[in-house]
N, C-alpha and C positions, 0 to 999 in steps of 0.2 A: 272295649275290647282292644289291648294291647296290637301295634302292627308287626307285623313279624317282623318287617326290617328295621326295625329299632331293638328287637329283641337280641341280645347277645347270645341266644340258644341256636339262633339260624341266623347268623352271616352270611350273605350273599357279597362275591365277588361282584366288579363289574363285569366280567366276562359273562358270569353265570347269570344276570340279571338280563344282561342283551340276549342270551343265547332264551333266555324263558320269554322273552318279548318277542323272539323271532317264532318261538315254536307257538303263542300263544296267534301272531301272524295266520299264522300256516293252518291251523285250528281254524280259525276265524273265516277264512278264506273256502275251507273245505266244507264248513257249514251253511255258507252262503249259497256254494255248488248244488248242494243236497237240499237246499230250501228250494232253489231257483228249478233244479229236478222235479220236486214236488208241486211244484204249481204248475208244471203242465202236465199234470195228470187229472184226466178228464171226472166230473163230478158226477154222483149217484146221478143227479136231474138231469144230465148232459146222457147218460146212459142208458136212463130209462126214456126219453123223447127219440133217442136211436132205436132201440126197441122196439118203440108205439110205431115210428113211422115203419120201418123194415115189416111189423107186422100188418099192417094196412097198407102197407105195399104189397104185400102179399094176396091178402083177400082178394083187394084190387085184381090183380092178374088173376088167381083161380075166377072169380068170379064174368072176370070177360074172353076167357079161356071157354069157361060155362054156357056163356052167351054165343059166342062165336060158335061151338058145337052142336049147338040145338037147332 
């Protein structure tokens, strides 16, 4: 595969080549953001063990709610 900047079809300036380094930078950087965002978001297994306990938390209290009524 031919590289494009040897090809005489697409010239790149030096200006144009720093300005696509910088913006590929900035690209670069922003996906790092959106990676580092995504991993703190909590997993199906993290969600569902919130769940189970909040639910047996709950029995929990009706059930000594129950007890203390009677």
């Amino acid at each position: 595969m031919p590289r494009l900047a040897d090809s005489p079809d697409y010239p790149l300036t030096a200006r144009q080549a720093d300005q696509a380094r910088s913006d590929f930078s900035a690209i670069e950087s922003d996906l790092r953001f959106v990676m580092s965002q995504l991993a703190q978001l909590p997993t199906r297994a993290y969600l569902c063990r919130m769940l189970l306990l909040s639910t047996a938390s709950l029995w929990a209290l009706l059930v000594a709610v129950a007890l203390w009524l009677r």
